[in-house]
N, C-alpha and C positions, 0 to 999 in steps of 0.2 A: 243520368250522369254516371261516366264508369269511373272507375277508380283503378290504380293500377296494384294486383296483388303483390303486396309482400308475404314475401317465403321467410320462412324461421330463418334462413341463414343470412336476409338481406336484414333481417329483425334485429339479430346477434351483432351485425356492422351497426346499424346505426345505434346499438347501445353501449359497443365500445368505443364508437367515436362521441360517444357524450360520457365515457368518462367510470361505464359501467365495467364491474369484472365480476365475472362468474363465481359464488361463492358453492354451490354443492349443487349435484346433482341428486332427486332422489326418482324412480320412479316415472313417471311420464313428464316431471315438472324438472326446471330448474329457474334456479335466485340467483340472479344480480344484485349487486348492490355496490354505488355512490358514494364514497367516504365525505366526498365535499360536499352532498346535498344531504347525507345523512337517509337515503332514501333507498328501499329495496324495490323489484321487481321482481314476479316468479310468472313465467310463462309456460308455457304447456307444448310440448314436443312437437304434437296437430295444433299450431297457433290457426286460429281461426282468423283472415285477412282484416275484418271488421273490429276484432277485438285488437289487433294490433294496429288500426289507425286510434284506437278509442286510446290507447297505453302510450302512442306517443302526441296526444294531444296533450292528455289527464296531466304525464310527466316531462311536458315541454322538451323534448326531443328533437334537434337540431338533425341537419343530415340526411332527409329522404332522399 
């Protein structure tokens, strides 16, 4: 079964259309973070595809 690859920047859409905003960049990473869920996210600049189906199941992520 394929899957289809999410790239960081298709990753960044579906987390501002659920509401996420960029709080800092440091380094290879950067944090999102949800005011209404109360909830952060920090992904890694090389998002690995698998790790990004795993981040928007884990935080219920609307939008693929």
């Amino acid at each position: 079964m394929k899957y289809a690859v999410i790239t960081n920047r298709d990753f960044e859409k579906i987390l501002k259309a659920n509401g996420y905003t960029i709080v800092r960049t440091s380094g290879g990473h950067s944090i999102w973070y949800n005011d209404d869920k109360k909830d952060s996210i920090t992904i890694s600049s090389k998002l690995n595809p698998m790790v990004a189906r795993r981040l928007i199941k884990e935080h219920d992520l609307k939008g693929e």
